[in-house]
C-alpha positions as CSV (number, residue, x, y, z in Angstrom):
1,X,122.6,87.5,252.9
2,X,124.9,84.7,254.3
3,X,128.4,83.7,253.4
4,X,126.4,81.0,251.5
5,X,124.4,82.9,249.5
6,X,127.3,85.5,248.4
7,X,129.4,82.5,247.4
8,X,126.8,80.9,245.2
9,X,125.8,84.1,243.3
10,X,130.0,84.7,242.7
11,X,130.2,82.6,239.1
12,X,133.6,82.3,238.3
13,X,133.5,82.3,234.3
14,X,136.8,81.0,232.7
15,X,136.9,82.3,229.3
16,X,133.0,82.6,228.8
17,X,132.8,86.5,228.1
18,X,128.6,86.4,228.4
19,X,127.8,88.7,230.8
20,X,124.9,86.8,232.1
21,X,127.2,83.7,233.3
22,X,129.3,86.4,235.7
23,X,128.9,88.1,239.0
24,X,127.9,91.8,237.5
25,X,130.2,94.3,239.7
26,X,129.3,98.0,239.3
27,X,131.9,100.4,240.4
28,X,130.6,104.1,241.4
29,X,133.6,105.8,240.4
30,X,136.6,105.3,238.1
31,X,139.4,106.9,239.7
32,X,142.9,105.0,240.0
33,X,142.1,102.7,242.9
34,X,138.8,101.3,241.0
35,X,140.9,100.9,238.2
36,X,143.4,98.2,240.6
37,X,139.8,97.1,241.8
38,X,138.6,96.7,238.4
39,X,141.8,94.8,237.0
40,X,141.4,92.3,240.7
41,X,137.8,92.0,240.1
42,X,138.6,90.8,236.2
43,X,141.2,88.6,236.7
44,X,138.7,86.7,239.4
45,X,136.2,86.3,236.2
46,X,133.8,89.2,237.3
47,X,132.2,91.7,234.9
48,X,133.2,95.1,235.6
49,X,130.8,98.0,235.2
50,X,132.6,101.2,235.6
51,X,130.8,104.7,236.5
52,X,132.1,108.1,236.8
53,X,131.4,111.7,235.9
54,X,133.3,112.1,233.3
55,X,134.4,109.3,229.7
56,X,137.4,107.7,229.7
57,X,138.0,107.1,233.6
58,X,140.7,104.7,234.4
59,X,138.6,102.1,235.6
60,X,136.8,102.6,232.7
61,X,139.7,101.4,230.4
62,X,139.5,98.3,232.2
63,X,136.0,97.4,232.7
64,X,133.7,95.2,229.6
65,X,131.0,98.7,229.9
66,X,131.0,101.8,231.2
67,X,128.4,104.6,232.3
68,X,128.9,108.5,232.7
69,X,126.4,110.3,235.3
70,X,126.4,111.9,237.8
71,X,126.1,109.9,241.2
72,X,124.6,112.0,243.6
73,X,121.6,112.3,241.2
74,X,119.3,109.8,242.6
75,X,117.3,109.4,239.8
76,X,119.6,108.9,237.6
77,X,121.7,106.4,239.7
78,X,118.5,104.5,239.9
79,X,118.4,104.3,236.4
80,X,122.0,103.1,236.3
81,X,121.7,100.8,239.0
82,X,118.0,99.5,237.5
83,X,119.9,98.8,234.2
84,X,122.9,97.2,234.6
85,X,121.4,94.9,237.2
86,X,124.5,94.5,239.1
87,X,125.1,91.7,242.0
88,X,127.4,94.0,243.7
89,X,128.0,97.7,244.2
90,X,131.6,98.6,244.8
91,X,131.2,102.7,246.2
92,X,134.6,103.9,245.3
93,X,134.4,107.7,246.1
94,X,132.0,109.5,248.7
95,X,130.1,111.7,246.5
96,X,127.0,109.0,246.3
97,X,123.6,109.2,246.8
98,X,123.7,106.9,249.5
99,X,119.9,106.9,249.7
100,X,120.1,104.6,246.7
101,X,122.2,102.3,248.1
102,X,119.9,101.7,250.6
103,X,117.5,100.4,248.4
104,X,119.7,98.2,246.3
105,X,120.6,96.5,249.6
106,X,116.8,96.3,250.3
107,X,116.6,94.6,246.9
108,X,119.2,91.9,247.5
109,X,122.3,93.7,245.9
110,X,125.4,93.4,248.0
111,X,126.5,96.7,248.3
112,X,130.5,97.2,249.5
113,X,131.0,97.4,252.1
114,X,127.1,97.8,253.0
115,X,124.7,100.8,252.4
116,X,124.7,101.8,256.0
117,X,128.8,101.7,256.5
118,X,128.7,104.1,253.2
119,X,126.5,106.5,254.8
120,X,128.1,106.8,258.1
121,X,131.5,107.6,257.0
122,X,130.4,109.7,254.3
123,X,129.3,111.6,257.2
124,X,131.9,113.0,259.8
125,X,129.3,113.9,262.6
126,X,127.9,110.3,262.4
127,X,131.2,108.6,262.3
128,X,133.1,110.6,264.7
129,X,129.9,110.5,266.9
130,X,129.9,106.6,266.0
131,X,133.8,106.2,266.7
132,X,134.0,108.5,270.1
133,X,130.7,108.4,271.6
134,X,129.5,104.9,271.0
135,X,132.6,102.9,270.7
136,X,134.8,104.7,273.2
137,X,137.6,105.5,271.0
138,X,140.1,108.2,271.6
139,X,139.9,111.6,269.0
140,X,140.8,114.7,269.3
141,X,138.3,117.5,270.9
142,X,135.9,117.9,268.8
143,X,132.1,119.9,268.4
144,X,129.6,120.0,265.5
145,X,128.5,123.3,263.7
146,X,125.4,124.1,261.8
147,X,126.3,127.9,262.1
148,X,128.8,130.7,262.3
149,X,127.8,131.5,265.9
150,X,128.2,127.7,266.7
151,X,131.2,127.4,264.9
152,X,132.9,130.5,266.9
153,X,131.6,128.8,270.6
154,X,133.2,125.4,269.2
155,X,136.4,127.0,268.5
156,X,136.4,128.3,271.8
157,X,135.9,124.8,273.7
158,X,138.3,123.2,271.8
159,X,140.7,126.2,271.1
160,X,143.1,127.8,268.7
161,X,144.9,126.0,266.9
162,X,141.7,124.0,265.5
163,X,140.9,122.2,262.1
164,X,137.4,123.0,260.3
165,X,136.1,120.6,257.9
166,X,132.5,119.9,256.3
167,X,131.5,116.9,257.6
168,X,130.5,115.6,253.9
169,X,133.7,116.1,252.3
170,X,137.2,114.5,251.9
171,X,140.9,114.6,250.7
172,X,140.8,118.4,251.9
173,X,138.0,120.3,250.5
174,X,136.7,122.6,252.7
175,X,139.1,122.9,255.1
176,X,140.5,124.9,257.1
177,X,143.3,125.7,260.0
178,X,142.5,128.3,262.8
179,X,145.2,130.5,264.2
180,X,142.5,132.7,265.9
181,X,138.9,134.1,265.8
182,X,140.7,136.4,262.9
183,X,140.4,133.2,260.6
184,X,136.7,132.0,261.8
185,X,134.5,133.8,259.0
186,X,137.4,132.4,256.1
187,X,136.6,129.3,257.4
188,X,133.1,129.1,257.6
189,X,133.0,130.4,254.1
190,X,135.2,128.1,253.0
191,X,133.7,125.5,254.6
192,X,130.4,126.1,252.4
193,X,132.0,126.7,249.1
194,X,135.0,124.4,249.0
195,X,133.1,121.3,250.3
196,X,132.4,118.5,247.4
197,X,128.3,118.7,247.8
198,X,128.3,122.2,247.5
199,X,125.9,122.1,244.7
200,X,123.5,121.0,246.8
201,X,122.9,124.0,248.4
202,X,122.0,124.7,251.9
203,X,124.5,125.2,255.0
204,X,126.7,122.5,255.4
205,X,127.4,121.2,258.9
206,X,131.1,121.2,260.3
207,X,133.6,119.9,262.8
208,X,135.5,121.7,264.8
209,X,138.9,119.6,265.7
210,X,141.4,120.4,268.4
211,X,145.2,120.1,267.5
212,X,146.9,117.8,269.2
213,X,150.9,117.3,270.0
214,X,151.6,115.1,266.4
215,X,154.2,113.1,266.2
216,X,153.4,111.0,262.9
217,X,150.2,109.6,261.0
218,X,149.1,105.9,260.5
219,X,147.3,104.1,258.0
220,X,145.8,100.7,259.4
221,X,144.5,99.1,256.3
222,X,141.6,96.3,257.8
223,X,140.1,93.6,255.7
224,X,136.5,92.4,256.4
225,X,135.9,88.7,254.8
226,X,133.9,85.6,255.3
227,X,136.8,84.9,257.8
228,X,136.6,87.5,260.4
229,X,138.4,90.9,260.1
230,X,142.5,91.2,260.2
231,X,145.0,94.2,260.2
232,X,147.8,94.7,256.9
233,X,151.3,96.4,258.5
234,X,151.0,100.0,259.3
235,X,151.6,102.5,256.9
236,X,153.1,105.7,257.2
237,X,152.5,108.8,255.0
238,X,152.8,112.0,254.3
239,X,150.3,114.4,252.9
240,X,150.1,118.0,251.2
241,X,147.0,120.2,252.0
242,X,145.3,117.3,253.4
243,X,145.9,115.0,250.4
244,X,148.6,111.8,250.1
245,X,152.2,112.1,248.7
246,X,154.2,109.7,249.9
247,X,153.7,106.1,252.1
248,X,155.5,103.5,253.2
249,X,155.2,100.2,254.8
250,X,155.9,98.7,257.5
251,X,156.3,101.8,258.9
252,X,158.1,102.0,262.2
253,X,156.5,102.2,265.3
254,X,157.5,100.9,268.9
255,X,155.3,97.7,270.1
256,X,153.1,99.8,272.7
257,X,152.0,101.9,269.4
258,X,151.5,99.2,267.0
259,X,149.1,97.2,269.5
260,X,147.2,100.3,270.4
261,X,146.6,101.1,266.4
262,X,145.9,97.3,265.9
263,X,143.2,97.4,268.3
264,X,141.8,100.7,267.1
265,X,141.4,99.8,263.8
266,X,139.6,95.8,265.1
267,X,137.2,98.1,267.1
268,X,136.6,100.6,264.3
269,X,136.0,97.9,261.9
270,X,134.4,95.5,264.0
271,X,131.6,98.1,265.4
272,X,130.9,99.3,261.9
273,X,130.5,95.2,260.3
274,X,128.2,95.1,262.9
275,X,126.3,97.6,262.1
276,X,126.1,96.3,259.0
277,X,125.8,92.5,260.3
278,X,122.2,94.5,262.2
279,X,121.6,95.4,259.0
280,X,121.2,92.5,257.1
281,X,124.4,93.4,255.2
282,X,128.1,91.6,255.3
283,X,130.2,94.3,255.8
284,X,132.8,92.6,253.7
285,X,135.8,95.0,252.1
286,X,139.0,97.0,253.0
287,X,138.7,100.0,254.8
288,X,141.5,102.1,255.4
289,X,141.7,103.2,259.3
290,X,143.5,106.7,259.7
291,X,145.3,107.1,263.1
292,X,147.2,109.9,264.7
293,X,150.4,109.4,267.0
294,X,150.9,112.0,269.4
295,X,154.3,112.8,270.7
296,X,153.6,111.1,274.0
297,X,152.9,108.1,272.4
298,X,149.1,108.1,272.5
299,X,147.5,106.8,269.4
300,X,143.8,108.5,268.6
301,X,141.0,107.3,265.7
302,X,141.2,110.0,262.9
303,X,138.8,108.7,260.2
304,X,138.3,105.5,258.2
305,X,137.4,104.9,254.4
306,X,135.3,102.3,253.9
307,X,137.3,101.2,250.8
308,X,140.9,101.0,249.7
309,X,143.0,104.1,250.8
310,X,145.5,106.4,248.8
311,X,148.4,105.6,251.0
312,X,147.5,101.5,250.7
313,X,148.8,101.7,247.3
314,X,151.8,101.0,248.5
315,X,151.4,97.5,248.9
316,X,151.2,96.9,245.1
317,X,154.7,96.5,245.9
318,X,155.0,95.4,249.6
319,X,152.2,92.2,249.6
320,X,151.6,89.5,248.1
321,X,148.1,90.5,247.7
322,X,147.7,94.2,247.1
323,X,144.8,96.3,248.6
324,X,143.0,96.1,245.6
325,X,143.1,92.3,245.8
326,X,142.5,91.6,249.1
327,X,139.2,93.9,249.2
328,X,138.1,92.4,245.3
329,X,138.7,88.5,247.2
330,X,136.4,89.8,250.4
331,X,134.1,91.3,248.1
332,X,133.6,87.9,246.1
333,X,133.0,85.6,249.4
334,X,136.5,84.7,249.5
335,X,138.2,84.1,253.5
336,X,140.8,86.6,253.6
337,X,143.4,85.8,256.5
338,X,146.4,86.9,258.1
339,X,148.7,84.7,255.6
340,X,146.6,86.8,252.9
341,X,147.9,90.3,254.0
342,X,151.4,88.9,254.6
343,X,154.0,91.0,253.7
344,X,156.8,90.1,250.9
345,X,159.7,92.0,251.7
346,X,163.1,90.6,253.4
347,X,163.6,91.1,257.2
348,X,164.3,95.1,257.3
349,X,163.2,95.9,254.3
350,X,160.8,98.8,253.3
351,X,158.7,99.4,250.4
352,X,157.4,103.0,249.6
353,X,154.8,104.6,247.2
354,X,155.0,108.5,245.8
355,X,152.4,110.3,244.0
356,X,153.1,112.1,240.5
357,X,151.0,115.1,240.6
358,X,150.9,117.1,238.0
359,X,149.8,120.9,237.3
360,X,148.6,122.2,234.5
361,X,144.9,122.4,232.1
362,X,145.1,119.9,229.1
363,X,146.3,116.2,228.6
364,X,149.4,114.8,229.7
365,X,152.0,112.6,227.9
366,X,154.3,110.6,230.3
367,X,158.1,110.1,228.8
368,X,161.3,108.8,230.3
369,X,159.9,105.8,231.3
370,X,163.0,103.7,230.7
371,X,165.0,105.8,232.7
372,X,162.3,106.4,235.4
373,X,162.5,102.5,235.9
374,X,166.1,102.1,235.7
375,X,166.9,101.9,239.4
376,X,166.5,98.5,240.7
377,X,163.8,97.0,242.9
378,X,161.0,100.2,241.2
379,X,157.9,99.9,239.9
380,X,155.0,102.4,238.2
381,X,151.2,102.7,237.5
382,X,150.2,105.3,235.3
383,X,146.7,105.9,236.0
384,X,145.2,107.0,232.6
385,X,143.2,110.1,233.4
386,X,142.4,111.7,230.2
387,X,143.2,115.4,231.3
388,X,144.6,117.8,234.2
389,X,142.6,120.5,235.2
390,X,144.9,122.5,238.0
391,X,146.6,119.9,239.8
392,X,145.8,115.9,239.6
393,X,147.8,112.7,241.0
394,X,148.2,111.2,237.7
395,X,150.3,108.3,238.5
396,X,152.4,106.5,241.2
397,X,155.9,105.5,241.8
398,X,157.0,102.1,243.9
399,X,160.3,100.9,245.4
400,X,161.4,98.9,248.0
401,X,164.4,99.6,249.7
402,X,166.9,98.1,252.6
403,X,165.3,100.6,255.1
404,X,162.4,103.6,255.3
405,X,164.5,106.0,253.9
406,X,166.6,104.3,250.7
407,X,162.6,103.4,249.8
408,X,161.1,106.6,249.9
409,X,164.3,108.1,247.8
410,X,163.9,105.5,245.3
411,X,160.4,106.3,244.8
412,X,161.0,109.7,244.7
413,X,164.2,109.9,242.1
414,X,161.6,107.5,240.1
415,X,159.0,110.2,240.0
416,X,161.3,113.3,239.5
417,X,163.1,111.2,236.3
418,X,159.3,110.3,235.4
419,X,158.9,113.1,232.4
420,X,155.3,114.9,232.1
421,X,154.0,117.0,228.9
422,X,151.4,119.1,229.2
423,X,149.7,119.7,225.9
């Protein structure tokens, strides 16, 4: 499908709500960042069709319908996608069965960013193998495991310290540090049961990864569009048990980093758009590069989301055009270009996101609002999930500040003086 093509079947509908005058958008999964994608998507005259596994997602408070199944049932996402007829398919989590992606490409939908991007970074062996192998990237040490015995000989290449993680799972789950072979049968256990797909039975595959010297992590958020691919400002983050808390933006790096991370995330992009581009497929979204930066000042390819990330929710605050924006405009046809992902903060100035988790097993009632929001310069998205079962980001605090650190501290007094009720 062309530029051409994409363009024409994106109607923008002013004020006519029938369903068959707008560009049909099916999200596959509801979480917080479909529901910014959902309210971008909207405002642009599309009509939203929001899926998740559960009622009352947050996308799903947004979108005109809604549809609860389970997405890694391929019959039944068949059904859903057979249905609903959708122009595009928006993948907004990783728990998809991609095989039906593939064929609603082959049918003509535009799937985000394509079917075959979707698969390979669903996948850690194919990406990494992708990233390192095939596009000469720099990672840490790495091997594959499809067994205990293999898992034990790729510790031992890479050595102790070393991460284990299924290679079909995310945010965490499933992983593992190793100290030493003590911790190698935890971990392979672990590995099987705390993995997302574990329902699917079988022995799941994992990487081994070697530590490296870390100074600080880097999110490059890249936008594919009908006008080429460009690079937001880097954003740093910090994360608990492998999953987001805090970001900010820009963050600060020296020149010699920034160029390196720039040109690792135009080469991770760019080799999987063409991919894509081979595939008859545009390739046209956000995708959220993760970077490490070692000590010495190396910079090496973690991973990359081929959607908006956690940490990019930051620039609801920081750009003009959010994340959310920017990948609902490239979706749609629109050129996205490096005035698009300018940033709108004054020289020196930071702006800083923090997520409100909350622990506990019922619903949750947010008060204190005024109080939350009475420090200048803040800002807050309550996401609208209906319940907390253990622990859940429900919302998320923004602030910009003069520098990195009055920003994160204004987030962060926002959050604490945010009140939750559990019950």
């Amino acid at each position: 499908m062309t530029a051409e093509t994409a363009s024409s079947c994106a109607n923008y509908s002013l004020g006519n709500p029938a369903e068959s005058h707008q560009t049909r958008v099916l999200l596959l999964g509801s979480g917080e960042l479909g529901r910014e994608i959902a309210i971008e998507l909207t405002r642009l005259g599309a009509f939203v069709i929001a899926a998740d596994s559960y009622e009352h997602a947050p996308a799903m408070q947004i979108a005109q319908k809604s549809h609860v199944l389970d997405m890694t049932d391929a019959t039944a996402l068949e059904e859903l996608i057979a249905t609903t007829k959708p122009f595009i398919i928006i993948p907004e989590i990783e728990a998809i069965a991609t095989s039906e992606l593939a064929k609603a490409a082959s049918n003509g939908i535009q799937v985000v960013p394509s079917s075959r991007i979707a698969a390979i970074c669903m996948n850690r062996e194919a990406l990494r193998t992708l990233m390192h192998e095939k596009l000469g990237l720099p990672t840490t040490p790495y091997r594959f495991a499809g067994s205990f015995d293999e898992l034990k000989a790729g510790a031992n290449a890479v050595g102790y310290p070393c991460v284990v993680k299924p290679i079909m799972s995310s945010s965490g789950h499933g992983q593992s540090v190793l100290r030493s072979d003590a911790n190698l049968k935890p971990a392979w256990r672990e590995a099987q049961i705390g993995r997302r797909d574990v329902k699917d039975g079988g022995i799941s595959r994992v990487i081994v990864e070697g530590f490296a010297p870390l100074d600080y992590e880097l999110t490059m958020l890249t936008v594919s569009s009908s006008a080429g691919i460009v690079v937001c400002s880097p954003i740093g983050q910090r994360q608990e048990d492998g999953d987001y808390r805090e970001s900010w933006q820009p963050a600060q790096v020296n020149p010699t980093v920034l160029e390196k991370a720039q040109d690792i995330a135009y080469k991770a992009v760019g080799g999987l758009v063409n991919i894509a581009h081979n595939n008859g497929e545009h390739g046209w979204g956000v995708f959220g590069v993760e970077l490490f930066v070692l000590e010495n000042g190396e910079v090496l390819f973690n991973e990359v989301s081929p959607r908006p990330h956690d940490t990019g929710m930051v620039t609801m605050i920081s750009q003009h055009l959010s994340e959310f924006a920017l990948h609902a405009r490239a979706v749609l046809g629109i050129p996205v270009t490096e005035e698009s992902v300018a940033l709108t903060l004054q020289t020196g100035e930071v702006a800083a996101s923090h997520a409100v988790v909350v622990t506990g097993n019922s619903q949750v009632t947010f008060t204190n609002v005024p109080q939350a929001l009475s420090q200048p310069d803040t800002d807050l998205r309550i996401f609208g999930k209906p319940v907390v079962n253990g622990h859940r980001r429900m919302a998320v605090t923004l602030a910009t500040g003069k520098d990195e650190a009055e920003a994160r501290a204004k987030a962060t007094k926002t959050a604490e003086e945010l009140h939750a009720t559990i019950g």
